[in-house]
C-alpha positions in Angstrom: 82.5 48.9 133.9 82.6 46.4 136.3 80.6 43.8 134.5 82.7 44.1 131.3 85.6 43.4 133.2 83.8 40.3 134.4 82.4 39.5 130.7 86.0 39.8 129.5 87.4 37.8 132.7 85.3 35.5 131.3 85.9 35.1 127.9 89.4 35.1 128.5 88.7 31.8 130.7 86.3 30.1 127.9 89.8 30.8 125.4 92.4 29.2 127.5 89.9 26.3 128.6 89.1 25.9 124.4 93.5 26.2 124.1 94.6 24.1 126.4 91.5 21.4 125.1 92.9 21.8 121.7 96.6 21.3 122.9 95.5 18.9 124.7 93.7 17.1 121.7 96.7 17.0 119.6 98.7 16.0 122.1 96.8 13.3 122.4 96.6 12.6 118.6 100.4 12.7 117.9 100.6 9.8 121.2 97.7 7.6 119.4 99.2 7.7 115.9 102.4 6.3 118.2 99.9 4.0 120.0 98.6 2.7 116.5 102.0 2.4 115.0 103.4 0.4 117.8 100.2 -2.1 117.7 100.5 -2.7 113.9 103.9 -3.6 114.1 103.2 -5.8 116.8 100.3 -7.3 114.5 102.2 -7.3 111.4 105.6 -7.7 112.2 105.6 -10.5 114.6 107.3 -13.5 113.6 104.6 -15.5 111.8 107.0 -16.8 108.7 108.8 -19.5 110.8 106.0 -21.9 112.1 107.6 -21.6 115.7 105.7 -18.6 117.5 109.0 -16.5 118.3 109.0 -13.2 119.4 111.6 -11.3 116.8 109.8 -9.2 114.6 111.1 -8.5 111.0 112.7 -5.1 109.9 109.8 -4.0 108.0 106.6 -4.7 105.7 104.9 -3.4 102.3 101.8 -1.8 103.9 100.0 -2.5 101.0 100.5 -6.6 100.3 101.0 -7.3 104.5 104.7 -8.8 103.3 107.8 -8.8 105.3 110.7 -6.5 103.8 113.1 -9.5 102.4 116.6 -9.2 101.6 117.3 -10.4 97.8 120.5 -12.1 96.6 121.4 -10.4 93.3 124.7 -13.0 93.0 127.0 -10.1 92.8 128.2 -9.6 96.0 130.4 -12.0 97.9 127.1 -12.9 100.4 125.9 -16.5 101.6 125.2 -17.8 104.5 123.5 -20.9 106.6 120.5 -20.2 104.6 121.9 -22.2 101.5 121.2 -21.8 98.3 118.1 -19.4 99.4 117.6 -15.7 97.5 115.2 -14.5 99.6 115.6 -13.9 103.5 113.1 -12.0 105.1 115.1 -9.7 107.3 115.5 -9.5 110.7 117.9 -7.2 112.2 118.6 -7.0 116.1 120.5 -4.2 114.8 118.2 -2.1 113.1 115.6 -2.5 115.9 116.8 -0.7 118.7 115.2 2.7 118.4 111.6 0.9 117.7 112.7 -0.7 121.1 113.8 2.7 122.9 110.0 3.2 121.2 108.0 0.6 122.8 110.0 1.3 126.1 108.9 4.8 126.0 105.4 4.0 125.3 105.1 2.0 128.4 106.3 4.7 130.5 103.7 7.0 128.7 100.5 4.7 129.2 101.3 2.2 131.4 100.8 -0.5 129.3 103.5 -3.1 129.5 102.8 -5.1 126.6 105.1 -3.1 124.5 108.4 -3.0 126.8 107.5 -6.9 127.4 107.8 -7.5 123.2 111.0 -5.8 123.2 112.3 -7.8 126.3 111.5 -11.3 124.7 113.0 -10.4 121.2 116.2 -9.8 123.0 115.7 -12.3 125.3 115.3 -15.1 122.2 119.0 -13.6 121.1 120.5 -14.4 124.4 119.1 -17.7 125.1 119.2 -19.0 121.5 120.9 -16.8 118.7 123.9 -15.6 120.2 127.9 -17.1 119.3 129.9 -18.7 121.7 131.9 -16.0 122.4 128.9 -13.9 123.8 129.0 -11.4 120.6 125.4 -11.4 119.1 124.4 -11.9 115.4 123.3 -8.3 114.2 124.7 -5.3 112.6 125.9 -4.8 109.3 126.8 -8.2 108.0 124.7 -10.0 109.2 121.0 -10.9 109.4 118.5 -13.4 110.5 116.1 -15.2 108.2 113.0 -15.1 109.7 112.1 -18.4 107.9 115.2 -20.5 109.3 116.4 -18.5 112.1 119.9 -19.2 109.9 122.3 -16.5 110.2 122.9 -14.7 106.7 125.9 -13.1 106.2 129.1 -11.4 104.2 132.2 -13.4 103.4 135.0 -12.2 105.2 138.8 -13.5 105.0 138.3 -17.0 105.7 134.9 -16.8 107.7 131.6 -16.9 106.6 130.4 -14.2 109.1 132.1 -11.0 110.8 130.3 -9.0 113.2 129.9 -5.2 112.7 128.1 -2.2 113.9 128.6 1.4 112.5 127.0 4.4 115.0 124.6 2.0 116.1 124.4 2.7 119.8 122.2 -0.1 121.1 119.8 -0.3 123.7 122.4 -1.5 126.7 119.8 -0.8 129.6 117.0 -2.6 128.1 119.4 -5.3 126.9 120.9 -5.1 130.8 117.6 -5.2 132.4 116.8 -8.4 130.5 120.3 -10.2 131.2 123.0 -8.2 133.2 125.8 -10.7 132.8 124.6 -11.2 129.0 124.9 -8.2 128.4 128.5 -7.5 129.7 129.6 -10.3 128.0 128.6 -9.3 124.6 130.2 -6.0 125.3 133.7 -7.3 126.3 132.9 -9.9 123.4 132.6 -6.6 121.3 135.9 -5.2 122.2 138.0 -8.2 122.5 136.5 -8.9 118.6 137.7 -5.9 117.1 140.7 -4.2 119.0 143.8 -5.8 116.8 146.6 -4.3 119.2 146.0 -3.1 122.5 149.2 -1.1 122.6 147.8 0.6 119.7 144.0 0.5 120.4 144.5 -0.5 116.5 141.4 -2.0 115.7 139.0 -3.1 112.7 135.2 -2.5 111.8 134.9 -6.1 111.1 134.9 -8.8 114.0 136.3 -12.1 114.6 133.7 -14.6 116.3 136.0 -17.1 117.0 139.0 -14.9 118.5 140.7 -15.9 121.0 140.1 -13.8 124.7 142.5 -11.2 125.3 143.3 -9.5 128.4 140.5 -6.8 127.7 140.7 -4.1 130.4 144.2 -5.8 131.9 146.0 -4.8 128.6 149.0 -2.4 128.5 148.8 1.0 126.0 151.3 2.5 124.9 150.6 6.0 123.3 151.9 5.9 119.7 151.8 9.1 117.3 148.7 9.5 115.5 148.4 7.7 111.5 151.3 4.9 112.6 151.0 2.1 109.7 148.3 -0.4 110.8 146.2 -3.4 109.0 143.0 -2.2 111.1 141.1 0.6 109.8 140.3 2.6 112.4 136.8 4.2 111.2 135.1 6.4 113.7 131.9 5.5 112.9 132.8 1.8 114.6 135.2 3.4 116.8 132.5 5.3 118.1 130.4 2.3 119.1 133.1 0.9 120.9 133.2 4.1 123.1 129.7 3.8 123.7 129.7 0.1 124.6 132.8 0.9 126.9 131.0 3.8 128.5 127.7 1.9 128.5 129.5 -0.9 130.6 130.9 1.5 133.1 127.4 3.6 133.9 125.2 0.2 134.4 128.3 -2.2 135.9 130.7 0.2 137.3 133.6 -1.0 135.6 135.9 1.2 135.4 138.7 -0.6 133.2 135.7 -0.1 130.4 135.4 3.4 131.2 139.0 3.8 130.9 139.7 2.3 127.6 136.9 4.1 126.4 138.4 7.2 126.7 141.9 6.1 125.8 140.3 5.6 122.2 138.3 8.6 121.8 141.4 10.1 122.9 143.0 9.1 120.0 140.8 10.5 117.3 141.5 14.0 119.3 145.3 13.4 119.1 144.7 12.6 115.4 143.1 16.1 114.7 145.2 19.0 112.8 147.3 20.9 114.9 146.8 24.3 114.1 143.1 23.8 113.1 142.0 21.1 115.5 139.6 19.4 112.8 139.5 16.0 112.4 139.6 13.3 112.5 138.1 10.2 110.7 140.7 7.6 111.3 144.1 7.7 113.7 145.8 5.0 112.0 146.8 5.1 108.4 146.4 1.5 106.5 149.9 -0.2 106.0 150.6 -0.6 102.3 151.2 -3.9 101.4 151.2 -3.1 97.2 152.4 -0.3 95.5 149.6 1.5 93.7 150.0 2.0 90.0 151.4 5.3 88.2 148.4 5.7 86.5 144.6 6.5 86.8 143.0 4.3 89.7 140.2 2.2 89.5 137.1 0.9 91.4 139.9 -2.3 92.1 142.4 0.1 93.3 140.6 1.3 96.5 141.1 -1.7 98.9 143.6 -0.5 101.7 146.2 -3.1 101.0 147.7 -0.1 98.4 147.9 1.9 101.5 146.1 5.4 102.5 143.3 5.4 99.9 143.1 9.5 100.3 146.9 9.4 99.9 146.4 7.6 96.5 143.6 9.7 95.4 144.6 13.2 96.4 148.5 13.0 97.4 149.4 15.0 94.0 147.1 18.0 94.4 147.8 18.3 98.5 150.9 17.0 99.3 151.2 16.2 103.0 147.2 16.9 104.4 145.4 14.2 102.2 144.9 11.6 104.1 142.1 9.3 104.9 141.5 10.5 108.6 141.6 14.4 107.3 139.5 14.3 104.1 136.3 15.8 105.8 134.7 16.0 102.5 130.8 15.7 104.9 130.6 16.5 108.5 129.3 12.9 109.6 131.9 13.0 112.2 130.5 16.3 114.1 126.7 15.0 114.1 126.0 11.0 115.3 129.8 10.3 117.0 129.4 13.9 118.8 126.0 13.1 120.1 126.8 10.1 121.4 129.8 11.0 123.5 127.7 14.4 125.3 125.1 11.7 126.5 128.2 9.7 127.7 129.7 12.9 129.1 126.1 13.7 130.8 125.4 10.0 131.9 129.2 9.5 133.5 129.4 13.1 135.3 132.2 14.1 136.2 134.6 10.8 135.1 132.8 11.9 131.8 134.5 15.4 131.8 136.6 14.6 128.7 134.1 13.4 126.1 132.2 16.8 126.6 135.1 19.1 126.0 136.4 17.1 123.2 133.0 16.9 121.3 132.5 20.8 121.9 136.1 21.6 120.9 135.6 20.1 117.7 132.1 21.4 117.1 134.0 24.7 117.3 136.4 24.4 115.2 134.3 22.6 112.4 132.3 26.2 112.8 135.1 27.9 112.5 136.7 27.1 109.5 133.8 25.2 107.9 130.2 27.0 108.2 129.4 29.1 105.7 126.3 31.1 107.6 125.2 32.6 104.4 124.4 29.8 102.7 123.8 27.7 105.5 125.9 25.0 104.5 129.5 23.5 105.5 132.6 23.1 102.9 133.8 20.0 102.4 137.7 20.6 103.4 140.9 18.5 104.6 141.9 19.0 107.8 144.3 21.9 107.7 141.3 24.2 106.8 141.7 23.8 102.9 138.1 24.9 101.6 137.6 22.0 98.9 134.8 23.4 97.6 133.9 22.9 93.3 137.1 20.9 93.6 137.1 18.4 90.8 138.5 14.9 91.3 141.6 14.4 89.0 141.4 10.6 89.6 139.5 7.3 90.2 139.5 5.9 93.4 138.3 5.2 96.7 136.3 8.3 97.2 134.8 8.8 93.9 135.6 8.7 90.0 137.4 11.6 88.4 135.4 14.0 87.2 133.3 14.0 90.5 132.9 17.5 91.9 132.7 18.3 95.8 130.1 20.4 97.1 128.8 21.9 100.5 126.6 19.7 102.8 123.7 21.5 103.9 124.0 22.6 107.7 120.6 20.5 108.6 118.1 19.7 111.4 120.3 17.2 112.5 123.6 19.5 112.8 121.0 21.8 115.1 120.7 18.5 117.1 124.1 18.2 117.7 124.7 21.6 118.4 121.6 22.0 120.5 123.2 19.1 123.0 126.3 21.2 123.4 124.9 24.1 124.2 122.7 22.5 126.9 125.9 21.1 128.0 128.6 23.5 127.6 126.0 26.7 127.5 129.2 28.1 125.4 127.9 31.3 123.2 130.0 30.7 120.3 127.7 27.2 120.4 125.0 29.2 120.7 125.5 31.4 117.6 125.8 29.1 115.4 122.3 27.4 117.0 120.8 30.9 115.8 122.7 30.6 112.3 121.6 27.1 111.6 117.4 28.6 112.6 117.5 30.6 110.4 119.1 28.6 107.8 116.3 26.5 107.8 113.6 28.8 108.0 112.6 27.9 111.7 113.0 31.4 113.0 115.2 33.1 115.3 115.9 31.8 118.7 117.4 35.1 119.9 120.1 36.9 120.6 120.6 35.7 124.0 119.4 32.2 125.2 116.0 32.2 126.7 115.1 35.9 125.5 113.4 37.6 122.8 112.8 33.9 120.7 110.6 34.9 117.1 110.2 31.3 116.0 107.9 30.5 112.4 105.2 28.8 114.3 103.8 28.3 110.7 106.5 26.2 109.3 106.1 22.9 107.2 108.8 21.1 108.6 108.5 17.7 109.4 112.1 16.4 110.2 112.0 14.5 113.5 115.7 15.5 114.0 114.2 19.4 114.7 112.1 18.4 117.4 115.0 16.4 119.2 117.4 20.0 118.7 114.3 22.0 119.9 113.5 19.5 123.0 117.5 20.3 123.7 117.2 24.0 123.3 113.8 24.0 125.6 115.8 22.5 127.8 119.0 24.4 128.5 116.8 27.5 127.7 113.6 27.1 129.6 111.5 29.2 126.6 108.4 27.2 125.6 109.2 28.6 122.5 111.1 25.9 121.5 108.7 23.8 123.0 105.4 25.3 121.0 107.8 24.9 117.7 108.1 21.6 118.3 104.4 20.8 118.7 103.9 22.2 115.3 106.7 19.7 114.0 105.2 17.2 115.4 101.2 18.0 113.5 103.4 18.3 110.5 105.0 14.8 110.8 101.5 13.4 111.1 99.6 15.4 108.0 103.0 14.0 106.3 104.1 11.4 107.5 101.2 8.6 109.1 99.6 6.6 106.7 98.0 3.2 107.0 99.0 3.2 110.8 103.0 3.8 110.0 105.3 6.2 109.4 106.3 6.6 105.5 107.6 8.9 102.9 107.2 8.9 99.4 110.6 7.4 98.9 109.9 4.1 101.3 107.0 2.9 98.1 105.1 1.7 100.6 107.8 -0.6 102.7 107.4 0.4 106.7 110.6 0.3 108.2 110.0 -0.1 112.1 113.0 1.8 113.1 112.3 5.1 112.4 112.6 7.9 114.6 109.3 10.0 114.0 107.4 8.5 116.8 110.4 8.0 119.5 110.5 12.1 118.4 106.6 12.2 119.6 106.9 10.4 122.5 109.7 12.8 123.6 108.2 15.6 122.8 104.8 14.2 124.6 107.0 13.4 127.8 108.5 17.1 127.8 105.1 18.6 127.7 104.1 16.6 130.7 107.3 17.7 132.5 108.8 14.2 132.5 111.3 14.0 129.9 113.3 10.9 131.6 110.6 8.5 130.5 112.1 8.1 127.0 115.2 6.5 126.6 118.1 9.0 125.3 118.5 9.0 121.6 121.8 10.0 120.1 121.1 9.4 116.2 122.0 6.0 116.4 120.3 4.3 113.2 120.0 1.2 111.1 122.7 -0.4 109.9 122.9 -3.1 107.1 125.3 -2.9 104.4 123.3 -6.2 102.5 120.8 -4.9 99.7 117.5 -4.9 100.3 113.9 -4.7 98.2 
């Protein structure tokens, strides 16, 4: 009796030594396709176009002819530039490069190796010391590119400048950019605000930017709290809005400056005032454009949904809902509860206390959007205004700014990047309504069931095919508040999937990229986060809050 204990003492050894070797193994696999990836784009991407050895790599290549992804002039759109009389600029994107540089940074902190934090540092140093405006405010985002050829700027027209500068739910990298210039860096940031705030009193402010404005008072300015959709030129968009908050509460955590922390919060503040007050949805937009020309009786058309007629919603819809169609209450997707929610809990985790406000806001509207928007059933949310109005197989009864009539509104699928957002809140807020609709959203997607309660009882599909890097991110979030390596396990499978479907030729591609490797996506910052949590270090890779890439020129 005693020696089969031993035999099976012993076999039970030989199993969790061949385990934890395999685990191990793949561990190791998912960190060298990362390895590989980050090496070819080094190889390939490198500036090699311009004849001058800089260090900005472009936004992407073919992996099968070894060329840079270009952006093509098709003469239609109001675009030129320094480049001339040029069709072809081979893109590159300070913009559209800062999650391959939370990447590279997270690589070094994994191996050790410098080389890749270093290539990151020197493209951003090159912007500083040679491609940045006067006015500190750098030459990215989503009217603007560099040509790789020139190092001319190419860009939209925009009132009477060739250039404006933009970013939409970007989020850039301020602590690598800080750790390369500090005063750079706060200079682009009040650059940022200064460029797009219209009317301080107001906050009023507009997605595109003046380079040549003159300096306001910034942080020194008065506000004075008007009611929410007062008449304004600027269009207040959150998704711009939101990466003013970030920049403002960026500034604060690495500078201590607390007039940006302030003003920060006085204009997320405002898109809370702006919500519905009985359903507290919303909202998009606090201002409501000022309309400068009557719009027409009849049908609109694609010329008819410029804001100069006013509240483009208003236009649209006004007939069929009277009094709730506006622009900052049509919530026809739920963009505004994934990206601009993720972004303010990391601000709300990585300002503390001061940060108090961004959390509650972000989880109160999470709520309500569950409330009177999820339909757990079908996994999906209804498109809706505001007030609650499910909007759901409505038909649109005319042209305009949100679609031509005829076009039918359907449910947005509740996906792995909703279970992101709702993951962080949970983490944060460990509020069990949150936590519900964590377990709806599972299921929804076939990833199992994390359990009744948090951190008990968790029956996830460890045989599941997904491969969306936006699962592992929720399921880092929900080992995390939870403690069950459940969620942890789940996500190593994610992460074999994204390889078997993902890495080819040393990148990451789907069958919809035909071959063009963008360097920005977010499968391997996904495996190098999941690599840190298994090793017990998840603060070696820099936050991600779903910030993406952002250009609004076509490209081929």
């Amino acid at each position: 009796m005693k020696t089969r204990k031993i035999l099976y003492s012993v076999i039970l050894i030989i199993v969790t030594i061949f385990y934890v070797s395999c685990k191990s193994s793949k561990e190791s696999e998912r960190l060298k396709a990362v390895k590989t990836f980050a090496d070819n784009v080094l190889e390939k991407g490198l500036d090699r176009w311009s004849g001058h050895n800089t260090p900005l790599l472009a936004d992407g290549i073919n992996v099968d002819t070894g060329e840079p992804i270009e952006y093509v002039y098709d003469g239609r759109a109001g675009v030129r530039g320094e480049g001339g009389a040029a069709n072809h600029w081979i893109i590159h994107n300070l913009a559209s490069q800062q999650n391959l540089f939370r990447t590279f940074v997270g690589l070094t902190n994994l191996t050790g190796d410098e080389k890749y934090r270093e290539a990151a540092e020197k493209s951003i140093r090159f912007h500083f010391d040679s491609l940045r405006s006067e006015s500190g405010l750098l030459r990215w985002g989503g009217h603007q590119l560099i040509d790789l050829r020139t190092f001319k700027t190419v860009g939209h027209a925009w009132r009477t400048n060739v250039h404006s500068h933009e970013l939409k739910d970007v989020f850039p990298f301020y602590e690598l950019m800080w750790d390369v210039d500090k005063e750079a860096t706060a200079t682009f940031i009040r650059a940022f605000w200064n460029a797009h705030v219209l009317n301080w009193e107001t906050l009023e402010f507009n997605r595109h930017g003046g380079f040549g404005k003159k300096e306001s008072k910034l942080w020194g300015s008065e506000f004075k709290q008007s009611e929410p959709f007062f008449e304004a030129d600027g269009l207040t968009f959150l998704n711009t809005g939101s990466d003013l908050i970030y920049a403002g509460g960026m500034l604060y955590m690495l500078n201590g400056e607390e007039g940006s922390l302030r003003w920060s919060k006085l204009l997320a503040e405002q898109y809370v005032r702006a919500r519905h007050p009985e359903t507290g949805l919303g909202a998009y937009q606090f201002s409501k454009p000022t309309r400068h020309t009557q719009p027409p009786e009849g049908p609109l058309t694609g010329l008819l949904t410029f804001s100069n007629y006013g509240d483009r919603a208003e236009n649209q819809f006004g007939k069929d809902f009277p009094g709730v169609a506006r622009e900052g209450w049509a919530l026809f997707d739920g963009g505004m509860y994934t990206v601009p929610a993720l972004m303010q809990m990391e601000l709300a985790e990585r300002t503390g206390e001061k940060g108090n406000e961004f959390l509650k806001w972000t989880v109160d509207g999470l709520k309500a959007y569950a409330k009177y928007g999820y339909n757990p059933e079908e996994n999906n949310f209804r498109p809706m205004w505001a007030d609650g109005t499910d909007l759901t197989d409505y038909a649109f009864s005319r042209t305009g700014y949100y679609g031509p009539q005829g076009r039918v509104l359907k449910p947005s699928s509740a996906d792995e990047l909703y279970l992101f957002s709702y993951a962080r809140a949970y983490r944060l807020s460990k509020d069990p309504d949150i936590w519900e609709v964590i377990r709806s959203i599972n299921k929804g997607l076939q990833l199992g069931d994390p359990g009744a309660e948090p951190g008990k009882d968790a029956q996830m599909n460890m045989v599941t095919d997904n491969s969306n890097p936006y699962a592992i991110f929720a399921l880092l979030e929900m080992n995390r508040a939870t403690k069950d390596p459940a969620f942890l396990n789940l996500a190593e499978v994610i992460g074999d999937n994204i390889l078997r479907s993902k890495f080819s030729k040393g990148f990451f591609l789907t069958a919809r990229d035909k071959g063009n490797a963008r360097f920005n996506v977010i499968e391997p910052l996904a495996l190098l986060s999941l690599e840190a949590a298994l090793r017990g270090k998840p603060e070696l890779i820099p936050v991600f809050s779903g910030g993406s890439n952002h250009m609004d020129l076509k490209t081929e």
